[in-house]
C-alpha positions in Angstrom: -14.0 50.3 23.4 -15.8 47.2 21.9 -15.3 46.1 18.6 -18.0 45.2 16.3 -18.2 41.6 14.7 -20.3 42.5 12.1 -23.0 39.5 13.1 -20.4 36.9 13.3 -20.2 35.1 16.4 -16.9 35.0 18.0 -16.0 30.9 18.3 -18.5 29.8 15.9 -17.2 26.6 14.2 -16.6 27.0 10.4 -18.4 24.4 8.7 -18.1 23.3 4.8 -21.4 23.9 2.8 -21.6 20.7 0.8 -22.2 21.8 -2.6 -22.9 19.6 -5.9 -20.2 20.2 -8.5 -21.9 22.8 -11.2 -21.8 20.9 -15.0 -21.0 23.6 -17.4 -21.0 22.3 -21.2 -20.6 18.5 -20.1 -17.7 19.4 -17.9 -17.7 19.4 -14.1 -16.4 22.7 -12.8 -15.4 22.9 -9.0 -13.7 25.6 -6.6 -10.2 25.2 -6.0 -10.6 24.0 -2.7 -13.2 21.7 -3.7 -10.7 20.2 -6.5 -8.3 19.4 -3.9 -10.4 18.1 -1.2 -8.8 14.5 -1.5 -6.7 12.9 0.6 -3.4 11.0 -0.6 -3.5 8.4 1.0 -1.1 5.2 1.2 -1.2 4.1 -3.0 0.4 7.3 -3.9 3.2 6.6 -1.7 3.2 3.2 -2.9 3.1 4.2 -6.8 6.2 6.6 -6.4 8.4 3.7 -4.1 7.5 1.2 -6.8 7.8 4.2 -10.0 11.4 5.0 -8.8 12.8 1.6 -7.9 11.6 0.8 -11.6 12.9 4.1 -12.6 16.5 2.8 -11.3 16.4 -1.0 -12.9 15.7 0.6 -16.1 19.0 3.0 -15.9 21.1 -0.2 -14.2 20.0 -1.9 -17.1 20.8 1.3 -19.6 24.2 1.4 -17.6 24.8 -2.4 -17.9 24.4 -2.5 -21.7 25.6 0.9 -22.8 28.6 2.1 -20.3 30.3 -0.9 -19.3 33.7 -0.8 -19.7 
C-alpha cells in the first residue's frame, strides 16, 4: 500500500525563504529562528577568555587586600 505525500516531493531540499524583518511600531519583530540565525563566531570566545581572566585578577586582587593573613 502506498502512502500519500500530500504534494511534497520525497528528497526535496528545504530551502530558507529570505524574508525582510516586519517593523511593527518602530521595532523590528523577527521569528525565533530568524533572531538566532547568527553565528558565534571567534570574538565571543575571545570576550569570555579575556571576561574571566579579568574576572579572576579582580578577586586575586580582592583576596590580596581583604583576606591576607
Amino acid at each position: 500500500m502506498a502512502t500519500k505525500t500530500l504534494g511534497v516531493k520525497q528528497g526535496a531540499p528545504r530551502t530558507k525563504a529570505k524574508t525582510a524583518p516586519v517593523k511593527s511600531e518602530r521595532r523590528i519583530v523577527e521569528t525565533a529562528q530568524e533572531a538566532r540565525g547568527g553565528e558565534p563566531g571567534p570574538s565571543v570566545l575571545a570576550l569570555l577568555i579575556v571576561s574571566t581572566i579579568a574576572a579572576g585578577f579582580v578577586l586575586a586582587i580582592v583576596w590580596f587586600m581583604f583576606f591576607r593573613t
